[in-house]
MARKEPA-374655 format. One record per residue (C-alpha): x, y, z; residue number from 0; residue in three letters. Coordinates in pm, whole numbers. Layout:
+--------+--------+--------+-----+-----+
!     xx !     yy !     zz !   k !   r !
+--------+--------+--------+-----+-----+
!      X !      Y !      Z ! NUM ! ALA !
...
+--------+--------+--------+-----+-----+
# end
This chain:
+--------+--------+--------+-----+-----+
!     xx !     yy !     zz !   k !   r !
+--------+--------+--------+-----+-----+
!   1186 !   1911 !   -487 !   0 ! UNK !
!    981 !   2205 !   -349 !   1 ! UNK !
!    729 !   2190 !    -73 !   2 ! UNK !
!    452 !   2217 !   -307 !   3 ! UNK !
!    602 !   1900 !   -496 !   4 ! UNK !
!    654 !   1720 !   -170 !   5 ! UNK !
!    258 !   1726 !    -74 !   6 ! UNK !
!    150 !   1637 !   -438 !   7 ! UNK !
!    -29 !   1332 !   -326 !   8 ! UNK !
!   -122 !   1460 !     64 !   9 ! UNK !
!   -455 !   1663 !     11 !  10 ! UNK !
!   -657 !   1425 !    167 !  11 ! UNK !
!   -413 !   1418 !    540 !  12 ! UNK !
!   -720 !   1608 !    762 !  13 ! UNK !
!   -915 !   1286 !    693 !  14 ! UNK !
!   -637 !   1056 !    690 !  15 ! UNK !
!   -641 !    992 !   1057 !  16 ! UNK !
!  -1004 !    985 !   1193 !  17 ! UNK !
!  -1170 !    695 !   1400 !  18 ! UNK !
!  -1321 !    572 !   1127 !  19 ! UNK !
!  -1303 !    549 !    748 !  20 ! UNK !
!  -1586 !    675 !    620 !  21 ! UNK !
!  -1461 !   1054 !    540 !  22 ! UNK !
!  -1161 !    920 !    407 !  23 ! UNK !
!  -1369 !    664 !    139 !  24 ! UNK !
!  -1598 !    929 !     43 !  25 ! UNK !
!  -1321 !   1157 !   -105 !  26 ! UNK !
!  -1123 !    870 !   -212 !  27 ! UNK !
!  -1486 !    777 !   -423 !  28 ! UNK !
!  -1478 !   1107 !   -537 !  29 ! UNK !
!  -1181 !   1140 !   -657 !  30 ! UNK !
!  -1152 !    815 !   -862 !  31 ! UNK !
!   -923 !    655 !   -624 !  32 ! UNK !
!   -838 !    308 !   -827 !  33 ! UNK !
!   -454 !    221 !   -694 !  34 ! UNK !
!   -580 !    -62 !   -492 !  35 ! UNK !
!   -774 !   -253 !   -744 !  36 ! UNK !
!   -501 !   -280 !   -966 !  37 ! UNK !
!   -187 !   -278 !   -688 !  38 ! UNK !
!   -385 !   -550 !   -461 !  39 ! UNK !
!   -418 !   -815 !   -804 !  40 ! UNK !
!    -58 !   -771 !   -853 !  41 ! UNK !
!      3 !   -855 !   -497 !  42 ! UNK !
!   -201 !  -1154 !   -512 !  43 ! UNK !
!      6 !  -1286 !   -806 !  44 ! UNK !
!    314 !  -1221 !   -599 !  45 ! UNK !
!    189 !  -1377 !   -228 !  46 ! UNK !
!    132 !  -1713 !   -449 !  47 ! UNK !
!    481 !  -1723 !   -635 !  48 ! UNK !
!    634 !  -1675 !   -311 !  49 ! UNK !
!    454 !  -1946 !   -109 !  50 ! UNK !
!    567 !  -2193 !   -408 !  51 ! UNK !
!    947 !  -2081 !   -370 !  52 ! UNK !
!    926 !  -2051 !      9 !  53 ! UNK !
!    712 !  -2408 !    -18 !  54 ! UNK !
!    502 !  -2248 !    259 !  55 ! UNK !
!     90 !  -2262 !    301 !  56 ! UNK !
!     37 !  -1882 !    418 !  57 ! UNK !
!    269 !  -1576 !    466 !  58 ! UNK !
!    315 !  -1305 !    754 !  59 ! UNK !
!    252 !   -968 !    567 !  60 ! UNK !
!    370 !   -604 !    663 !  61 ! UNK !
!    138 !   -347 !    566 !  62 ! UNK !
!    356 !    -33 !    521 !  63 ! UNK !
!    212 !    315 !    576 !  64 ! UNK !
!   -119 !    107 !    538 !  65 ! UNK !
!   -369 !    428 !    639 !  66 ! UNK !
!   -706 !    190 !    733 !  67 ! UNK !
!   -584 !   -113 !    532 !  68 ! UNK !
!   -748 !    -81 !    234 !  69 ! UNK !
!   -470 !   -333 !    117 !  70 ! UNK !
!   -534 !   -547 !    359 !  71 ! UNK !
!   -888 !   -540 !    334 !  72 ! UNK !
!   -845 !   -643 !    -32 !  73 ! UNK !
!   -621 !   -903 !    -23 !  74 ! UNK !
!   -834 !  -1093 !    278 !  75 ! UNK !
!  -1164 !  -1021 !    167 !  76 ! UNK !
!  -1381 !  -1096 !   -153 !  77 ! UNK !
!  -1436 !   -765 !   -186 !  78 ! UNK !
!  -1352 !   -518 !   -478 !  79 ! UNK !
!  -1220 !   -194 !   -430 !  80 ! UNK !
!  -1582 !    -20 !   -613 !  81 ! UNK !
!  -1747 !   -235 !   -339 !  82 ! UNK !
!  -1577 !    -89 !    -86 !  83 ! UNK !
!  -1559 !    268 !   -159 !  84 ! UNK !
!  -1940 !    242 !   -264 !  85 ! UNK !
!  -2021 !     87 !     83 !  86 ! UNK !
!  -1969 !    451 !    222 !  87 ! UNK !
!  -2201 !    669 !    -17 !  88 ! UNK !
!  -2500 !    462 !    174 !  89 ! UNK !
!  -2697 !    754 !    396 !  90 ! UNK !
!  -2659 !    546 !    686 !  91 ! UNK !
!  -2330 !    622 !    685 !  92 ! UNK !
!  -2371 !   1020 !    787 !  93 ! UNK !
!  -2389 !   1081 !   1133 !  94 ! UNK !
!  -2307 !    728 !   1227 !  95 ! UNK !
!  -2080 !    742 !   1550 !  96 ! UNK !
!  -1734 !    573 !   1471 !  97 ! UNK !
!  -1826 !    293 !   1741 !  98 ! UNK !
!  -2092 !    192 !   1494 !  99 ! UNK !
!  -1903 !    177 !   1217 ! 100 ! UNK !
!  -1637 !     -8 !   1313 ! 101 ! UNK !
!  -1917 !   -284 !   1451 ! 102 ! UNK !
!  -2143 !   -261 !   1100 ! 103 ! UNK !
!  -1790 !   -325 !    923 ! 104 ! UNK !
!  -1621 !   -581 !   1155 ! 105 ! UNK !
!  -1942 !   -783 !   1055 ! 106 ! UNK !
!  -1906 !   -724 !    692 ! 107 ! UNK !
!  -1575 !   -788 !    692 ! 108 ! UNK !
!  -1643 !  -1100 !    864 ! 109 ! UNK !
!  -1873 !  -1250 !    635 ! 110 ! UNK !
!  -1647 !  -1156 !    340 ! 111 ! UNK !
!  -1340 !  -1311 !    455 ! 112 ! UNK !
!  -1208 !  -1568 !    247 ! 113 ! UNK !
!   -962 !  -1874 !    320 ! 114 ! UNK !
!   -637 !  -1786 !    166 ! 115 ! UNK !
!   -273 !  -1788 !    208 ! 116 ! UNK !
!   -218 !  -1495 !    462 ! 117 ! UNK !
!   -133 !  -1573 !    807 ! 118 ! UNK !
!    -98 !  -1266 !    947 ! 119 ! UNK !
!    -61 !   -879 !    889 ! 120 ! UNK !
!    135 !   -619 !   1030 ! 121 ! UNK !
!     -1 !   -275 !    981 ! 122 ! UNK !
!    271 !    -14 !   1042 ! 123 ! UNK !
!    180 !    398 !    988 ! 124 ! UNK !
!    200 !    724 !   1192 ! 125 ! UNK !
!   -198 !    728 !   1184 ! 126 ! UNK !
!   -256 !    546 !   1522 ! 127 ! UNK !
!   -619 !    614 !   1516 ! 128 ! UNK !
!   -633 !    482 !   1136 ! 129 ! UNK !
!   -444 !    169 !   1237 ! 130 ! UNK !
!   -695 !    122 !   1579 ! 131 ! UNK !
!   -976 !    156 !   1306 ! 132 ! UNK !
!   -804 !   -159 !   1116 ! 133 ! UNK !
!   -707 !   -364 !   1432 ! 134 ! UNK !
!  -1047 !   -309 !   1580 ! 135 ! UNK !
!  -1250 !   -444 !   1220 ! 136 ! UNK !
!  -1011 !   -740 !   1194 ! 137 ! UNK !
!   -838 !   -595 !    832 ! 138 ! UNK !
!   -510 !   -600 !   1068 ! 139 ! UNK !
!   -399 !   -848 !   1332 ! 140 ! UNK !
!   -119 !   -610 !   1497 ! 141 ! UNK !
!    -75 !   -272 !   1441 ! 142 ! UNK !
!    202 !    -32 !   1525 ! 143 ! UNK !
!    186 !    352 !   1514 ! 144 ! UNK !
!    522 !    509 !   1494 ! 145 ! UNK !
!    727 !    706 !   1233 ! 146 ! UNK !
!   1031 !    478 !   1147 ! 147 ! UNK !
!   1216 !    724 !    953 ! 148 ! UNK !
!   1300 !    862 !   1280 ! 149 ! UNK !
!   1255 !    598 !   1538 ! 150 ! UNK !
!   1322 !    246 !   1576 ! 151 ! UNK !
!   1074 !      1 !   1624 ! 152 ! UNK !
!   1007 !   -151 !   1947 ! 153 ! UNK !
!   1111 !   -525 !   2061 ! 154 ! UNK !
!    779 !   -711 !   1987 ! 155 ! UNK !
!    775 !   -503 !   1628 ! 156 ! UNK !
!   1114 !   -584 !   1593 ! 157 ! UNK !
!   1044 !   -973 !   1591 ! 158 ! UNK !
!    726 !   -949 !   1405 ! 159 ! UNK !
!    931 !   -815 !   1104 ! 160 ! UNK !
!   1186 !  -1067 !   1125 ! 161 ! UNK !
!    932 !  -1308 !   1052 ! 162 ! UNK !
!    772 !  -1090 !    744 ! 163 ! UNK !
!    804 !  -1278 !    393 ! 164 ! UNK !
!    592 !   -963 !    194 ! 165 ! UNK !
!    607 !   -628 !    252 ! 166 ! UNK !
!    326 !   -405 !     64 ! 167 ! UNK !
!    245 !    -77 !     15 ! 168 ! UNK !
!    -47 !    112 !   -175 ! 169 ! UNK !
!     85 !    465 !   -304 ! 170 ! UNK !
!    442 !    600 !   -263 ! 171 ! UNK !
!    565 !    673 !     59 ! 172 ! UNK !
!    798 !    369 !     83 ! 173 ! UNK !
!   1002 !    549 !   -189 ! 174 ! UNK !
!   1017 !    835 !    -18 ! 175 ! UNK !
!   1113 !    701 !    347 ! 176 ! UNK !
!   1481 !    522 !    293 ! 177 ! UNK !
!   1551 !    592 !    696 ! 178 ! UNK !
!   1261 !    379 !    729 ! 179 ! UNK !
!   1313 !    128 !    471 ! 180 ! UNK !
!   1661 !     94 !    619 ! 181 ! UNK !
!   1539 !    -11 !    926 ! 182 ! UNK !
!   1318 !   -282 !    783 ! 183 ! UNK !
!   1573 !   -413 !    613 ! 184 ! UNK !
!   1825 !   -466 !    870 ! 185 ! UNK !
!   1553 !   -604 !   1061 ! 186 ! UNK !
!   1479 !   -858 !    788 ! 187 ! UNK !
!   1860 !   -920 !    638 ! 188 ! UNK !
!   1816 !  -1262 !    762 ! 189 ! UNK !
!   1559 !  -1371 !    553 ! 190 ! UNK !
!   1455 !  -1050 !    354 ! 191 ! UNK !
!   1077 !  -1075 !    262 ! 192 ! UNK !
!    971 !   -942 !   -114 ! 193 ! UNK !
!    853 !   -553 !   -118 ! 194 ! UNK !
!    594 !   -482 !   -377 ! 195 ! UNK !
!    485 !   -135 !   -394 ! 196 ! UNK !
!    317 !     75 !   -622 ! 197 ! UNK !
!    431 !    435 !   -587 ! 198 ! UNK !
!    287 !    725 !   -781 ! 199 ! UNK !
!    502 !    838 !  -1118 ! 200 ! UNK !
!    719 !   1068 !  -1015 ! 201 ! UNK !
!    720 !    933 !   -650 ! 202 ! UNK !
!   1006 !    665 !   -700 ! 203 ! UNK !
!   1295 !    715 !   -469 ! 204 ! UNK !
!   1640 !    638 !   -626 ! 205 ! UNK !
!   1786 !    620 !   -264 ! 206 ! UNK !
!   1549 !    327 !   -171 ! 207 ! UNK !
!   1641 !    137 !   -487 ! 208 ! UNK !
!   1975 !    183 !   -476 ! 209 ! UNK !
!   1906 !     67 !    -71 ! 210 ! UNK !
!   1749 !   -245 !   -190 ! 211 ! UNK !
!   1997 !   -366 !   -404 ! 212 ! UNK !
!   2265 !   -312 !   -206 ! 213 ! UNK !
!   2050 !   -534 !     35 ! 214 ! UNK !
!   2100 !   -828 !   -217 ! 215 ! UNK !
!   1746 !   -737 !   -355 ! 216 ! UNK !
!   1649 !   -723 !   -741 ! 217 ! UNK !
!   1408 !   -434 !   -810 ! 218 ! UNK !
!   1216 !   -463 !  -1108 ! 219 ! UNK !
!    956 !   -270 !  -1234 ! 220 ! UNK !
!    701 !   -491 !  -1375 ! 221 ! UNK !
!    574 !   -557 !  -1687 ! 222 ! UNK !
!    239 !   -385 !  -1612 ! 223 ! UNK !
!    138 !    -56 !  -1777 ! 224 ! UNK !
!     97 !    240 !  -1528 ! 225 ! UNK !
!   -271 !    272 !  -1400 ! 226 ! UNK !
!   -460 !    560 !  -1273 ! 227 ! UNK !
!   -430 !    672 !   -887 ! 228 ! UNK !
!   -674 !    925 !   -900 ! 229 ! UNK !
!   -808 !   1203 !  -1034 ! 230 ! UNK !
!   -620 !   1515 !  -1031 ! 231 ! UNK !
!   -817 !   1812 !   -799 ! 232 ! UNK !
!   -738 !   2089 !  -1022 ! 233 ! UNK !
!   -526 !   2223 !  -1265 ! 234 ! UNK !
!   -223 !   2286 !  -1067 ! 235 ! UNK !
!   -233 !   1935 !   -932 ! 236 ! UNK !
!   -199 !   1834 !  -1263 ! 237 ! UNK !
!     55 !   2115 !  -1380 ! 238 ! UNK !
!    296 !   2019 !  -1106 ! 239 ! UNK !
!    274 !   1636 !  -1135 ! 240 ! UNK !
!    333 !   1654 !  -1525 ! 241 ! UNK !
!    594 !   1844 !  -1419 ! 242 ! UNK !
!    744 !   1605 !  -1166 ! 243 ! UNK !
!    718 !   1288 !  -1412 ! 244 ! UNK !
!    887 !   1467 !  -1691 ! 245 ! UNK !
!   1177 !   1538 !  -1508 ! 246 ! UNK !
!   1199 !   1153 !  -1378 ! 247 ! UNK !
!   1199 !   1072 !  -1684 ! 248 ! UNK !
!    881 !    954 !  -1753 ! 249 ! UNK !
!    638 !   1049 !  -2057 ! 250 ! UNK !
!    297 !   1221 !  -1961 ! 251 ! UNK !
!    110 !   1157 !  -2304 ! 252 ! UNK !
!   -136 !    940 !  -2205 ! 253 ! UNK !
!   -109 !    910 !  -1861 ! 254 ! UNK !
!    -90 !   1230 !  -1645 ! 255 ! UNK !
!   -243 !   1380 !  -1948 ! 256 ! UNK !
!   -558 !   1226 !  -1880 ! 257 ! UNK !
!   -649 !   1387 !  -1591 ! 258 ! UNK !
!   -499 !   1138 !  -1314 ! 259 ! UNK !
!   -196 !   1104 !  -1130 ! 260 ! UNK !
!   -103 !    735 !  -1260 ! 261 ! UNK !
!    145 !    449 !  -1044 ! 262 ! UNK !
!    427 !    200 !  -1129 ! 263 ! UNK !
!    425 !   -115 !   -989 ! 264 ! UNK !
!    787 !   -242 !   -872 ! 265 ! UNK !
!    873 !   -589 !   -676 ! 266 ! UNK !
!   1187 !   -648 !   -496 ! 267 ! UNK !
!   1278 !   -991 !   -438 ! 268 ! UNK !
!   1650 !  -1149 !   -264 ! 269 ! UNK !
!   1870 !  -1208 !   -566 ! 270 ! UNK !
!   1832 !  -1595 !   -541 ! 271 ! UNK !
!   1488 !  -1596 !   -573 ! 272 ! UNK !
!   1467 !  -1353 !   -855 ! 273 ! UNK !
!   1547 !  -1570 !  -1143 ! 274 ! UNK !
!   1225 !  -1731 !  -1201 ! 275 ! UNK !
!   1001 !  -1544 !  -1395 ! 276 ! UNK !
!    597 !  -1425 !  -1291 ! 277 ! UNK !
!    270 !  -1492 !  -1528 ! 278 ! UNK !
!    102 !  -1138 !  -1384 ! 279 ! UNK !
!   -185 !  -1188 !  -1622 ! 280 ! UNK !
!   -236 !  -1500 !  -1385 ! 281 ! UNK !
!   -575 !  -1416 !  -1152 ! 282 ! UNK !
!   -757 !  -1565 !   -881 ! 283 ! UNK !
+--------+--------+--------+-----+-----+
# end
C-alpha cells in the first residue's frame, strides 16, 4: 500500500479534531456520509443477542476510534443519522462559539435519550478534543485520548475494558490498527466482548482477523450487502479505491462504481457463543 492508498478515507482529518462538531457534520452532509445509519442498526441487533446469551439487562460498550461519537449518539438516542447531520446545516450554527454548541446539544441530546440496554460507553481515539466534545454532551460517559497502537492504556482504562462486552467501530481503522487491537484483546482475554465493525472495502486488515481468531474469536462477515460510506470527492478518490477493492478481492460493479466508497459489516464473537445464529432483518 502507498501513501496515497493509506489516506483514502482521511480527507476530512483538519476537521476531525475541533471543539465541536459542527465542521465535521457539515462535510460529512456533504459528502453523503451514510455508514452510521446502516452500521449503528446492525449494532443494535447485536447489543440485544448478546444481552440474551450474557442473560444481562445493559452492556458496557467501547467506542473505538469513535471521532465525536456519532455511534454512540445513535445507539443512545432516537435520533437518525439524516437528523443529525441535518441539525448542523441550521444558520444558527455559523459563528456559534463551541461552548454553545456543546450546551444547545447536551440539551438535545438529553431530551432524545431513550431507555435502553447500554450501561455505559467508553470512547477511545487520538482526537482528545473530539472525545471532550462527546464527554462534555453526554454521547460518552469516559473518554480516553491516546494512540494504542503505540502505547498502553492506563490503569483506570485498563479496568474499564476488562469489563467491555461490545466493542464498535464506525469506518475502518480497527482493521488497520492490530498493535492496538492486540492490546484490547489481552486486556479482555478473560471475558472477550463481541467487536462489530464496519470497515470500508478495501480497508479489512488480514492481520486483525487472523488476531481475532487466534483470540478464540469467530469473525464473520455478515449477511448484509455492502452499503455506501460516502461519496467519493473526485475522480482519483474513486480511481484509487476501485483500485484497492479489486485487488482485495472484491468486485466494484455496483458498488465503488457508483460513485461511493461502500463498507462490510463483520462481527467477532468468542467461539462458544458463536453458534447461534442472528435475525439482522430484526429492528427496533
Amino acid at each position: 500500500m502507498n501513501d496515497d492508498d493509506a489516506k483514502l478515507v482521511t480527507r476530512f482529518d483538519d476537521i476531525y479534531n475541533l471543539p465541536d462538531c459542527t465542521r465535521y457534520y457539515q462535510a460529512m452532509h456533504a459528502a453523503g456520509f451514510q455508514n452510521a445509519q446502516h452500521a449503528v442498526r446492525a449494532f443494535k441487533v447485536a447489543a440485544r443477542e448478546l444481552c440474551r446469551q450474557r442473560n444481562t439487562g445493559a452492556l458496557h460498550v467501547l467506542d473505538f476510534a469513535s471521532g465525536y461519537g456519532i455511534g454512540s449518539l445513535l445507539l443512545r438516542h432516537d435520533l437518525s443519522l439524516a437528523q443529525v447531520l441535518d441539525r448542523y446545516q441550521g444558520s444558527e450554527f455559523s459563528g456559534a462559539s463551541p461552548s454553545r454548541v456543546i450546551e444547545w446539544d447536551r440539551d438535545w441530546l438529553l431530551q432524545n435519550r431513550k431507555p435502553g440496554n447500554i450501561a455505559s460507553i467508553c470512547a477511545v481515539d487520538v482526537a482528545d478534543n473530539a472525545l471532550d466534545y462527546g464527554a462534555k454532551t453526554g454521547i460518552f460517559d469516559v473518554a480516553y485520548a491516546i494512540d494504542l497502537q503505540s502505547d498502553s492504556p492506563s490503569d483506570g482504562m485498563a479496568e474499564i475494558l476488562r469489563r467491555c462486552d461490545l466493542l464498535i467501530e464506525v469506518g475502518s481503522v480497527i482493521h488497520l490498527l492490530p498493535d492496538a487491537l492486540k492490546r484490547l484483546l489481552d486486556l479482555t482475554a478473560g471475558r472477550l466482548p463481541w467487536i462489530i465493525t464496519s470497515p470500508i472495502r478495501g480497508n479489512e486488515s488480514g492481520e486483525s482477523v487472523a488476531m481475532m481468531q487466534e483470540s478464540g474469536m469467530v469473525v464473520e462477515e455478515l449477511p448484509i450487502p455492502p452499503f455506501p460510506h460516502r461519496r467519493f470527492l473526485d475522480g482519483a478518490e474513486q480511481e484509487r479505491a476501485t483500485r484497492l477493492v479489486g485487488e482485495r478481492g472484491h468486485d466494484p460493479d455496483g458498488y465503488e462504481s457508483t460513485g461511493a466508497y461502500h463498507a462490510q459489516l463483520y462481527l467477532s464473537r468468542p467461539e462458544h457463543e458463536s453458534g447461534r445464529s442472528i435475525r439482522w432483518d430484526d429492528r427496533d
